[in-house]
PDB file of N, CA, C and O in Angstrom, chain B, residues numbered from 101:
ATOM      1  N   UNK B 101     -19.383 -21.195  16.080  1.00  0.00           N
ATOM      2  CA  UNK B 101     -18.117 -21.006  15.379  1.00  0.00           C
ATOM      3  C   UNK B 101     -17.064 -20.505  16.355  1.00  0.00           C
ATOM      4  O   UNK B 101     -17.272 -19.514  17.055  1.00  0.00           O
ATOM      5  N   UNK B 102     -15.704 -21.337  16.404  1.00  0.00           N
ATOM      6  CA  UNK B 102     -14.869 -20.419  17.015  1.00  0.00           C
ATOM      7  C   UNK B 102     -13.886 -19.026  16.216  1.00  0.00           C
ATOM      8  O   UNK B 102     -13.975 -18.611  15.061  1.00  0.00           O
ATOM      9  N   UNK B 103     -13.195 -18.670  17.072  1.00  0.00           N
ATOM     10  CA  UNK B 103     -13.123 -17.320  16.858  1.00  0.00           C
ATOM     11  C   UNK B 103     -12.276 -17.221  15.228  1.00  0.00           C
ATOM     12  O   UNK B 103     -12.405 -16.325  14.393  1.00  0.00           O
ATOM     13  N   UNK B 104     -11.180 -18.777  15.127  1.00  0.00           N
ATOM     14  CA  UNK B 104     -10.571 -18.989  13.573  1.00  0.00           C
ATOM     15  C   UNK B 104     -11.187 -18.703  12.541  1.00  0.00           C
ATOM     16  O   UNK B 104     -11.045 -17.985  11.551  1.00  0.00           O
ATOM     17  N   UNK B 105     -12.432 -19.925  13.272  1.00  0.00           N
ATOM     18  CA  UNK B 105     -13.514 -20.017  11.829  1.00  0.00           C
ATOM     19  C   UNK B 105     -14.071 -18.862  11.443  1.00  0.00           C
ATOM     20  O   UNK B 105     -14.385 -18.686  10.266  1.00  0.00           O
ATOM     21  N   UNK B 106     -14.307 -17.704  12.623  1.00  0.00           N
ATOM     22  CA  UNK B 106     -15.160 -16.344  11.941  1.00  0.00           C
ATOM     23  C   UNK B 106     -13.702 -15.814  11.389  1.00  0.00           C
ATOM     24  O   UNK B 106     -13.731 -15.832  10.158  1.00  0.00           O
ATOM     25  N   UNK B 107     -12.852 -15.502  11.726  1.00  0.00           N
ATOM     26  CA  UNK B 107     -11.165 -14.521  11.040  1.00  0.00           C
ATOM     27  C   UNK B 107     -11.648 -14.904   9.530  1.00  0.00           C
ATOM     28  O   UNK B 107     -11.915 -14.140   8.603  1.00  0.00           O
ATOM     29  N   UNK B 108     -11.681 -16.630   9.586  1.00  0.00           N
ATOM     30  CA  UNK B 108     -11.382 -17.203   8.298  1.00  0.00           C
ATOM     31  C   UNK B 108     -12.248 -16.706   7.429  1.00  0.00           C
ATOM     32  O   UNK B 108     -11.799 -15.992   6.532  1.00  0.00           O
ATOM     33  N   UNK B 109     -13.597 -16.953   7.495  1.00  0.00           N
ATOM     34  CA  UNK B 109     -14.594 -16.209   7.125  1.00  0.00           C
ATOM     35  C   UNK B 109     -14.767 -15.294   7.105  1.00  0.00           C
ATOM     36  O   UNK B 109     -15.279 -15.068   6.009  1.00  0.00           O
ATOM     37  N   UNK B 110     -14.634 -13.821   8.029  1.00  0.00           N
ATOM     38  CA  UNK B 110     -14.790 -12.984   7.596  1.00  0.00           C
ATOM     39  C   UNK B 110     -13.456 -12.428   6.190  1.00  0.00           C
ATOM     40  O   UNK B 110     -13.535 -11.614   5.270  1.00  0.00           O
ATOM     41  N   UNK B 111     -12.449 -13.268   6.621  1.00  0.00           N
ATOM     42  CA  UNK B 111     -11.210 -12.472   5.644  1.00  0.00           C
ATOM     43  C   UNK B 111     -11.306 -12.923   4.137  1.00  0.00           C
ATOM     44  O   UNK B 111     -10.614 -12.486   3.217  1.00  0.00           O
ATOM     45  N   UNK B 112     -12.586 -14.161   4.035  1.00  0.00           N
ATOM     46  CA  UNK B 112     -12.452 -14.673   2.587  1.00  0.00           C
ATOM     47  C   UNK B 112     -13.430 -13.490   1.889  1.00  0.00           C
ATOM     48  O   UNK B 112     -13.207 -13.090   0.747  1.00  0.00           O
ATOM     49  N   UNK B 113     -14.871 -12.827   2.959  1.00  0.00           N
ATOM     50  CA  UNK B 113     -15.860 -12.673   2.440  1.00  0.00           C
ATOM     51  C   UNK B 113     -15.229 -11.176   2.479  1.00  0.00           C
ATOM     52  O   UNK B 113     -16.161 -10.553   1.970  1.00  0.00           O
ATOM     53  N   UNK B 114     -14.467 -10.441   2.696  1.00  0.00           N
ATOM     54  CA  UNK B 114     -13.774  -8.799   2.795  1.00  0.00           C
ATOM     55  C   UNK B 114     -13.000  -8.955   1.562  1.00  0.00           C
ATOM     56  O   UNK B 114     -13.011  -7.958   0.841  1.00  0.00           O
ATOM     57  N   UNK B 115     -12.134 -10.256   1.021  1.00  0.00           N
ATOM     58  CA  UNK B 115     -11.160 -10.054  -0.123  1.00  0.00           C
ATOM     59  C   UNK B 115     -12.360 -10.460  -1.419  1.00  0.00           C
ATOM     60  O   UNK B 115     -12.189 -10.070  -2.574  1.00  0.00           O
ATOM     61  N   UNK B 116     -13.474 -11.231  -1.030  1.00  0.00           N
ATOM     62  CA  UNK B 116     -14.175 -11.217  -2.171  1.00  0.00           C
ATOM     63  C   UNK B 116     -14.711  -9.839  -2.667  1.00  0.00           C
ATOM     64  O   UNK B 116     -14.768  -9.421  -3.823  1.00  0.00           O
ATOM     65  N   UNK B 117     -15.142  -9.157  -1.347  1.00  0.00           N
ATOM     66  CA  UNK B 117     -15.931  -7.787  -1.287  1.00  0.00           C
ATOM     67  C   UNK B 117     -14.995  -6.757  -2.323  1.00  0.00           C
ATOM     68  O   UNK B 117     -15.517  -5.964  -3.107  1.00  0.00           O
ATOM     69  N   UNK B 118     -13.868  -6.895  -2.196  1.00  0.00           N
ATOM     70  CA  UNK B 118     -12.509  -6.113  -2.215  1.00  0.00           C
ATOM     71  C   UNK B 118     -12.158  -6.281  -3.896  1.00  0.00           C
ATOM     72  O   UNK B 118     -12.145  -5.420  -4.776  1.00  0.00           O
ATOM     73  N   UNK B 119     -11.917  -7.566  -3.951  1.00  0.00           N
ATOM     74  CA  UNK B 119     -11.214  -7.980  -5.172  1.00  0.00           C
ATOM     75  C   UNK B 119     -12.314  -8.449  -6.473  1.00  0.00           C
ATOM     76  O   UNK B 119     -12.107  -8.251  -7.670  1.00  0.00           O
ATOM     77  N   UNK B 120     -13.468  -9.092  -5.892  1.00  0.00           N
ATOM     78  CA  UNK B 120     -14.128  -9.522  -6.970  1.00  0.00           C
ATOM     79  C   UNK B 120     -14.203 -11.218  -6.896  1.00  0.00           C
ATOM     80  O   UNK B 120     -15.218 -11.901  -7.035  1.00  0.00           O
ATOM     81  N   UNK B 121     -13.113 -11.589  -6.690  1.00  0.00           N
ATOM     82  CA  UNK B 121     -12.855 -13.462  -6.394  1.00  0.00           C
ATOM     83  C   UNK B 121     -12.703 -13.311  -5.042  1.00  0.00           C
ATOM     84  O   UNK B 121     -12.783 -12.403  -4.214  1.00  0.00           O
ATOM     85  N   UNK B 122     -12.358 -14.957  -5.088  1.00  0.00           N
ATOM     86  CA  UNK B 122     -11.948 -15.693  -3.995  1.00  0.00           C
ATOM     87  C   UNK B 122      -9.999 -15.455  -3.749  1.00  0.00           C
ATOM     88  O   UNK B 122      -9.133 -15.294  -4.608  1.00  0.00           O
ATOM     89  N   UNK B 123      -9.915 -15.506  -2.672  1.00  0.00           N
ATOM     90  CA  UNK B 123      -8.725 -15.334  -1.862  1.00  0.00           C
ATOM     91  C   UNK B 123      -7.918 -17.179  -1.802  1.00  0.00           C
ATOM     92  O   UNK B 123      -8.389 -18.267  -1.473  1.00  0.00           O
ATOM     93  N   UNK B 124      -6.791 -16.823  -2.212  1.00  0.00           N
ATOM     94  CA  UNK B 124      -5.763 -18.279  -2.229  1.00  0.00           C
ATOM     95  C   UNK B 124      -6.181 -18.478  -0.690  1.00  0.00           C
ATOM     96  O   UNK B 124      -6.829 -17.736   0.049  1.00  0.00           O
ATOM     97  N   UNK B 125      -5.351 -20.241  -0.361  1.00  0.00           N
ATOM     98  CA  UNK B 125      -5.162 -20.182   0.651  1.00  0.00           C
ATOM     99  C   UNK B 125      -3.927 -19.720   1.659  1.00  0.00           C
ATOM    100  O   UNK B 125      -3.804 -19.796   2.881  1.00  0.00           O
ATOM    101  N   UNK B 126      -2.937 -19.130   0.451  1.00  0.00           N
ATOM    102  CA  UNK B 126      -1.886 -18.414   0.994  1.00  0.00           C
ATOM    103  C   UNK B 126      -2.273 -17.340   1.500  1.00  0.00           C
ATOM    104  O   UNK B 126      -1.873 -16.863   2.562  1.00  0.00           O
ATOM    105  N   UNK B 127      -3.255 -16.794   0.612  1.00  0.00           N
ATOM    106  CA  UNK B 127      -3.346 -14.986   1.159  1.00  0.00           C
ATOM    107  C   UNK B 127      -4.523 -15.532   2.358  1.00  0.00           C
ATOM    108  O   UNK B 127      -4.077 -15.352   3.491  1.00  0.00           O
ATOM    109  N   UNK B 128      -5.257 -15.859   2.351  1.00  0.00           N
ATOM    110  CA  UNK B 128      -6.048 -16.357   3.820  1.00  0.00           C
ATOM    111  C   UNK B 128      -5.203 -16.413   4.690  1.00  0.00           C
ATOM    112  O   UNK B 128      -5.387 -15.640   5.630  1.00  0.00           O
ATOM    113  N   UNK B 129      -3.906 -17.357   4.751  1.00  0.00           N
ATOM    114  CA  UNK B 129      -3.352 -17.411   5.614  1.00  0.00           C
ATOM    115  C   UNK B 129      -2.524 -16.201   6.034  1.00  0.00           C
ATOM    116  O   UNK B 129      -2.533 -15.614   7.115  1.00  0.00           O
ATOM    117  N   UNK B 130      -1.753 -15.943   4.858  1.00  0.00           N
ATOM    118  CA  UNK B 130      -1.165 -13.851   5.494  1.00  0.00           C
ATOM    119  C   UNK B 130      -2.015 -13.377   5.865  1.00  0.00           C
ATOM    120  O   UNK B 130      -1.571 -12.302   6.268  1.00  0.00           O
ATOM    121  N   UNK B 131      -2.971 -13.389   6.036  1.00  0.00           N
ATOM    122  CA  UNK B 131      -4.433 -12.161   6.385  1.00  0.00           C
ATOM    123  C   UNK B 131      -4.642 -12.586   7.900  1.00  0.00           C
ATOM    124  O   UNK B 131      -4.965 -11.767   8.760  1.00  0.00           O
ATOM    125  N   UNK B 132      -4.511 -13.424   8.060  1.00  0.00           N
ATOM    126  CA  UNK B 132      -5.354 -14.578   9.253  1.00  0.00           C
ATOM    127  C   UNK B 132      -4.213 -14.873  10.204  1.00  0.00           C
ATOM    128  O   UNK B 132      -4.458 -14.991  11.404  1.00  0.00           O
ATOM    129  N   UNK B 133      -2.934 -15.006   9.721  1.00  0.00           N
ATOM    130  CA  UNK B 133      -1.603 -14.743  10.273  1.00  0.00           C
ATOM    131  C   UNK B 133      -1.209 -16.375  10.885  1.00  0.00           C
ATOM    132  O   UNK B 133      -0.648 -16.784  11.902  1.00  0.00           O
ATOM    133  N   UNK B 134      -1.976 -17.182   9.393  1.00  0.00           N
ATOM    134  CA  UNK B 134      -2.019 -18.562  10.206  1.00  0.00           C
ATOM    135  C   UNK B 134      -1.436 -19.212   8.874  1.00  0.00           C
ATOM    136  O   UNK B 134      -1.395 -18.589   7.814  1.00  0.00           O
ATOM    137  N   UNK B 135      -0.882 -20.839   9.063  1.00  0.00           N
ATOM    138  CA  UNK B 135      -0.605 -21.259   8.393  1.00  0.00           C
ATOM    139  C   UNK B 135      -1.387 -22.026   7.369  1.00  0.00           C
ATOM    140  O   UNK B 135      -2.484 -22.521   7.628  1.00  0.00           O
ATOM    141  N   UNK B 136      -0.615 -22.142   5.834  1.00  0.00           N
ATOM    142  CA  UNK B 136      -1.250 -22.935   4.272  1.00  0.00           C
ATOM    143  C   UNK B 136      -2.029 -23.823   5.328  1.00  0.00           C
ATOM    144  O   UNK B 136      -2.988 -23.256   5.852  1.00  0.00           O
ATOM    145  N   UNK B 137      -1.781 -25.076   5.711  1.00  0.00           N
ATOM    146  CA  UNK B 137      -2.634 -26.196   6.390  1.00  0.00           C
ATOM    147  C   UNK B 137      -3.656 -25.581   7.267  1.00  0.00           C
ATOM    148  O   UNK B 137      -4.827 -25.952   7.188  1.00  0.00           O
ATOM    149  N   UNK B 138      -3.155 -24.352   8.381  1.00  0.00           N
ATOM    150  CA  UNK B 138      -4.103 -24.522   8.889  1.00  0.00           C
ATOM    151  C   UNK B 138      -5.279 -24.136   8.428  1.00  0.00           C
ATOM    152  O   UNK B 138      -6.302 -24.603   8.929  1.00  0.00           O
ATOM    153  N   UNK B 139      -5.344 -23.028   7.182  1.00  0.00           N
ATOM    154  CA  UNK B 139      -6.064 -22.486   6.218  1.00  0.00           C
ATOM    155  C   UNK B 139      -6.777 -24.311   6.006  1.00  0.00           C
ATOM    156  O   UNK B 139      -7.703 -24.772   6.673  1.00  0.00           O
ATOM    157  N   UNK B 140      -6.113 -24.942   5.053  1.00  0.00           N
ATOM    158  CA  UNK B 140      -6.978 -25.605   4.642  1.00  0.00           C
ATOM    159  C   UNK B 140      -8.227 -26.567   5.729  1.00  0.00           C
ATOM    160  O   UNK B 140      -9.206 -27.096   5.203  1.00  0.00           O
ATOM    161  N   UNK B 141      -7.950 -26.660   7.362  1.00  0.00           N
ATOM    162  CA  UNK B 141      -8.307 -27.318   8.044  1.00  0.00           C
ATOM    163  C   UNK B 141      -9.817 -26.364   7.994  1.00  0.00           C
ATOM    164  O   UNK B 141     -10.890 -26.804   7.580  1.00  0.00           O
ATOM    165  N   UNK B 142      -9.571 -24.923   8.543  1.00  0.00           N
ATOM    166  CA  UNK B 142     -10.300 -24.769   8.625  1.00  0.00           C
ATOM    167  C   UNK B 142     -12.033 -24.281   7.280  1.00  0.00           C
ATOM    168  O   UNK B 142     -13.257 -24.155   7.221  1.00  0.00           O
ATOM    169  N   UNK B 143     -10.724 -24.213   6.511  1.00  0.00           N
ATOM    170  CA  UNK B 143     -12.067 -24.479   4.945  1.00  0.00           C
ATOM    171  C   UNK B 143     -12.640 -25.745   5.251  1.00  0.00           C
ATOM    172  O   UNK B 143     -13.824 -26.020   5.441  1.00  0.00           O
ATOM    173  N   UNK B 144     -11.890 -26.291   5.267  1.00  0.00           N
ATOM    174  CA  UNK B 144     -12.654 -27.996   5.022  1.00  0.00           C
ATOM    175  C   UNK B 144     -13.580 -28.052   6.591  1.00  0.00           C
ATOM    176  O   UNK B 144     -14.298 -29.036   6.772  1.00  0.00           O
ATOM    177  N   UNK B 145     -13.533 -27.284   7.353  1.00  0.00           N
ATOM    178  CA  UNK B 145     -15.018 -27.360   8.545  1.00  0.00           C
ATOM    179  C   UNK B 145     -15.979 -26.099   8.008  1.00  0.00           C
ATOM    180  O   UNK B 145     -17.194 -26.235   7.865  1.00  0.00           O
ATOM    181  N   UNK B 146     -15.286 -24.889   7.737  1.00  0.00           N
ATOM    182  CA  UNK B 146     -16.688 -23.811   7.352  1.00  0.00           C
ATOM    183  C   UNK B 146     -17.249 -25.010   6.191  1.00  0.00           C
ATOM    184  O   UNK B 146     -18.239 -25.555   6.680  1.00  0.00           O
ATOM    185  N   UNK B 147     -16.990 -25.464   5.098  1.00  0.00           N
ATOM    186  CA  UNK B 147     -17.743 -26.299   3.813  1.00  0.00           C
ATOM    187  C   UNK B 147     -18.640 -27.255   4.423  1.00  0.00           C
ATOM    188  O   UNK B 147     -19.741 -27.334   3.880  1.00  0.00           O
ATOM    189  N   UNK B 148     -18.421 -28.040   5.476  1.00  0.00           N
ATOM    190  CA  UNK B 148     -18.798 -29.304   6.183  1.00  0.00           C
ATOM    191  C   UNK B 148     -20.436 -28.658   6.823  1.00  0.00           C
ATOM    192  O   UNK B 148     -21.577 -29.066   6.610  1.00  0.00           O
ATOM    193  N   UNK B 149     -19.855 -27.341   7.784  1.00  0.00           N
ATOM    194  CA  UNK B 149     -20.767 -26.475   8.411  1.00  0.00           C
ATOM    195  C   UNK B 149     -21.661 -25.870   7.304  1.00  0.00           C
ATOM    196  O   UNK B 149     -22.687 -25.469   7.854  1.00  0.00           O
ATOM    197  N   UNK B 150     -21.697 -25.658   6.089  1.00  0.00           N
ATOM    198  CA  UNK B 150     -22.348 -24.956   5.127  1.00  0.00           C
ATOM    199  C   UNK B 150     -22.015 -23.613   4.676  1.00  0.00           C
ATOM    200  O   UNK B 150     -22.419 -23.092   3.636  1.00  0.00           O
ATOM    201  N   UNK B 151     -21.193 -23.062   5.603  1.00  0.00           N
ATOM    202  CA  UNK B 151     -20.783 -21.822   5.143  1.00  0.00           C
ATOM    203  C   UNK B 151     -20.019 -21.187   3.844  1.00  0.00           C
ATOM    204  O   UNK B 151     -20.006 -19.981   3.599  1.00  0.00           O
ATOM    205  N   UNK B 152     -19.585 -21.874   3.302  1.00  0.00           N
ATOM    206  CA  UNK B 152     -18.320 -21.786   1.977  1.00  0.00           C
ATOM    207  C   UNK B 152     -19.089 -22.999   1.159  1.00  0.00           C
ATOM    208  O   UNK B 152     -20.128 -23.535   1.545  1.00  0.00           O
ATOM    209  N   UNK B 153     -18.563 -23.236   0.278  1.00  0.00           N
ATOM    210  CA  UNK B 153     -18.348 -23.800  -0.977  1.00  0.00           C
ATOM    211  C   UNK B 153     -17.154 -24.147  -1.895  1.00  0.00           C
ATOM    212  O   UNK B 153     -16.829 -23.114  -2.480  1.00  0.00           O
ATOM    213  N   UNK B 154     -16.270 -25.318  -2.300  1.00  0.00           N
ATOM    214  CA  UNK B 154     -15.113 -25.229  -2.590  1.00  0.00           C
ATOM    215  C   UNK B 154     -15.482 -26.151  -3.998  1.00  0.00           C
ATOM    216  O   UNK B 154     -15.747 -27.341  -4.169  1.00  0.00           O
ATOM    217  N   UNK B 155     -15.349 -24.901  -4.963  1.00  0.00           N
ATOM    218  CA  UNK B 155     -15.404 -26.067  -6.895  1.00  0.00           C
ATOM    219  C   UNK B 155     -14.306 -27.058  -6.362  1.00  0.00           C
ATOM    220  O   UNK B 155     -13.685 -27.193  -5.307  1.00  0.00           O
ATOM    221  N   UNK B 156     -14.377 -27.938  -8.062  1.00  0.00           N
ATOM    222  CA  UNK B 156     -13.960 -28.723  -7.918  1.00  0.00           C
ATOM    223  C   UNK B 156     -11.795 -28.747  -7.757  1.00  0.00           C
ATOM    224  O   UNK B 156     -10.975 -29.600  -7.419  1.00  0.00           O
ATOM    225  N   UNK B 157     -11.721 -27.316  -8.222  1.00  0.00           N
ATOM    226  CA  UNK B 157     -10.257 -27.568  -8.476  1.00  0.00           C
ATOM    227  C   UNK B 157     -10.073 -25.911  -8.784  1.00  0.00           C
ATOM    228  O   UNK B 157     -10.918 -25.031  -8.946  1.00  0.00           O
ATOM    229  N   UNK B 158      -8.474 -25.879  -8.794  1.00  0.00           N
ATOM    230  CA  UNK B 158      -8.370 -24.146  -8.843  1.00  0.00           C
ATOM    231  C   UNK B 158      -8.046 -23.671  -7.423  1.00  0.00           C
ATOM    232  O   UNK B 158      -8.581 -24.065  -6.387  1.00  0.00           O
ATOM    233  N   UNK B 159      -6.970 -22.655  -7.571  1.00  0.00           N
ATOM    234  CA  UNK B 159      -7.172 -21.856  -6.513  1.00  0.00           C
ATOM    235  C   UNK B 159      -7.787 -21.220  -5.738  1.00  0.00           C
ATOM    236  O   UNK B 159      -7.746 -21.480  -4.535  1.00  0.00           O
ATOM    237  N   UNK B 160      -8.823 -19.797  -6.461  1.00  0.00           N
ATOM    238  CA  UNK B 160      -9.871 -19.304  -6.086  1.00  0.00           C
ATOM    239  C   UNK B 160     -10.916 -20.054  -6.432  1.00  0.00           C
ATOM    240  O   UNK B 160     -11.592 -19.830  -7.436  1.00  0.00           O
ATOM    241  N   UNK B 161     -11.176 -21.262  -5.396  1.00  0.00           N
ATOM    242  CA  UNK B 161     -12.522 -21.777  -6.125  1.00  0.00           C
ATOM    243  C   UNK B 161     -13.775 -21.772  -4.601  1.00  0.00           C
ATOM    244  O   UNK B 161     -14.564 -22.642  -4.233  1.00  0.00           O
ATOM    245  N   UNK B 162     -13.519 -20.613  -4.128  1.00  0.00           N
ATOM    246  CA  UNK B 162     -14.356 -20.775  -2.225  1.00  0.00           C
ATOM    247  C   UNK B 162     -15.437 -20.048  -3.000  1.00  0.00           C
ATOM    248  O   UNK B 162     -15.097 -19.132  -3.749  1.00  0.00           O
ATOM    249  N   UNK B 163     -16.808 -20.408  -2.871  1.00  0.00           N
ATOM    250  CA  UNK B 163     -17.675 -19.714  -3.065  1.00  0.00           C
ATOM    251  C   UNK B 163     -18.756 -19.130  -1.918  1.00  0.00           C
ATOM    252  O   UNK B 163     -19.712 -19.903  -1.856  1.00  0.00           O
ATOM    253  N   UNK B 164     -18.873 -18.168  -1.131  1.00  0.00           N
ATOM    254  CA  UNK B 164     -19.402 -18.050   0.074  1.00  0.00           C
ATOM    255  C   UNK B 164     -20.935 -18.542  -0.163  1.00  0.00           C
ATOM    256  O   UNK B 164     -21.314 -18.730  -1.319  1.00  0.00           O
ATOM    257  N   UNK B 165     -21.620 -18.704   0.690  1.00  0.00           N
ATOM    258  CA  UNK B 165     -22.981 -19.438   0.574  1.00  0.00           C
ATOM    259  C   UNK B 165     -24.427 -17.962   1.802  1.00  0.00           C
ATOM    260  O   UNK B 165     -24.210 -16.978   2.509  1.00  0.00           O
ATOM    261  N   UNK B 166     -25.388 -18.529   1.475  1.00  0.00           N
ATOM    262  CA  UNK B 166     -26.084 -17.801   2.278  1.00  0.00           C
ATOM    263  C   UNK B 166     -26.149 -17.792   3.935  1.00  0.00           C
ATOM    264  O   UNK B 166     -26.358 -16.934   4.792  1.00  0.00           O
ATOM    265  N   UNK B 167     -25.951 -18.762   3.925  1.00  0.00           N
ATOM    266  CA  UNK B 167     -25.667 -19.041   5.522  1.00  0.00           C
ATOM    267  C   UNK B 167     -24.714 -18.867   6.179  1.00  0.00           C
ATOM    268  O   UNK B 167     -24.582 -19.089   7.382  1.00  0.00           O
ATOM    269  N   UNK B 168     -23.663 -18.285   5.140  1.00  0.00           N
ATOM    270  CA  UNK B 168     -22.382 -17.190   5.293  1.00  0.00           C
ATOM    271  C   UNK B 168     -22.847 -16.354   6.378  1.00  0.00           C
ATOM    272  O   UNK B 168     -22.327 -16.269   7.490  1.00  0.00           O
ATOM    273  N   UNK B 169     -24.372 -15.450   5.752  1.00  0.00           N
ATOM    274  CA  UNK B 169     -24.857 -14.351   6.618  1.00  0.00           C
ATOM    275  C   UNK B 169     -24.737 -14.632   8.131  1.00  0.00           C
ATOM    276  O   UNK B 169     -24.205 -13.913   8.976  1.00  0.00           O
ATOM    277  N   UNK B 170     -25.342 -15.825   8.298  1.00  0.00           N
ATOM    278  CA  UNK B 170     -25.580 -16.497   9.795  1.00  0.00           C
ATOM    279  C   UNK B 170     -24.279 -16.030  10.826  1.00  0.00           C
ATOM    280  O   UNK B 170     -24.367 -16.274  12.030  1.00  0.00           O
ATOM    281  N   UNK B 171     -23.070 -15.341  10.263  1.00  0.00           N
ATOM    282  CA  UNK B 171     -22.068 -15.668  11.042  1.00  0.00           C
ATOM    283  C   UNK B 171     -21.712 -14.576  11.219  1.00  0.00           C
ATOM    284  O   UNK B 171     -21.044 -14.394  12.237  1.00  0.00           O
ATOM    285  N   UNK B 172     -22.005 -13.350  10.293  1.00  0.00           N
ATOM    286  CA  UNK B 172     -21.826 -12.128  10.051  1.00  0.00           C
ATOM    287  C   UNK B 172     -22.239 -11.284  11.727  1.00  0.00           C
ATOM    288  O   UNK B 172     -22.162 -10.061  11.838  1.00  0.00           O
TER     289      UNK B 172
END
């Protein structure tokens, strides 16, 4: 993983810890200090990689996975 993909990850799995849900991809991106797109680029590689989970529709729909741990 490069260093995005862990920010990204760790900042979804701290606002889940935090809040209870999943984190927009706006607030990912204020957190991460990166932009809406680039947020979505890099969801769409942690999901590919196994790390996340994205329902079908909805804002908060990232569901972290076990192999989340792997990165921790």
């Amino acid at each position: 993983m490069n260093e995005t993909e862990t920010l990204i990850l760790k900042v979804i799995r701290d606002f889940v810890a935090q809040h209870g849900y999943a984190p927009t991809h706006a607030e990912i991106g204020a957190r991460a200090n990166v932009s809406v797109h680039t947020v979505a680029q890099y969801i769409a590689r942690l999901e590919i990689r196994g790390f996340i989970e994205k329902g079908p529709r909805g804002h908060r729909n990232i569901k972290l996975l076990k192999r989340e741990q792997e990165a921790a």
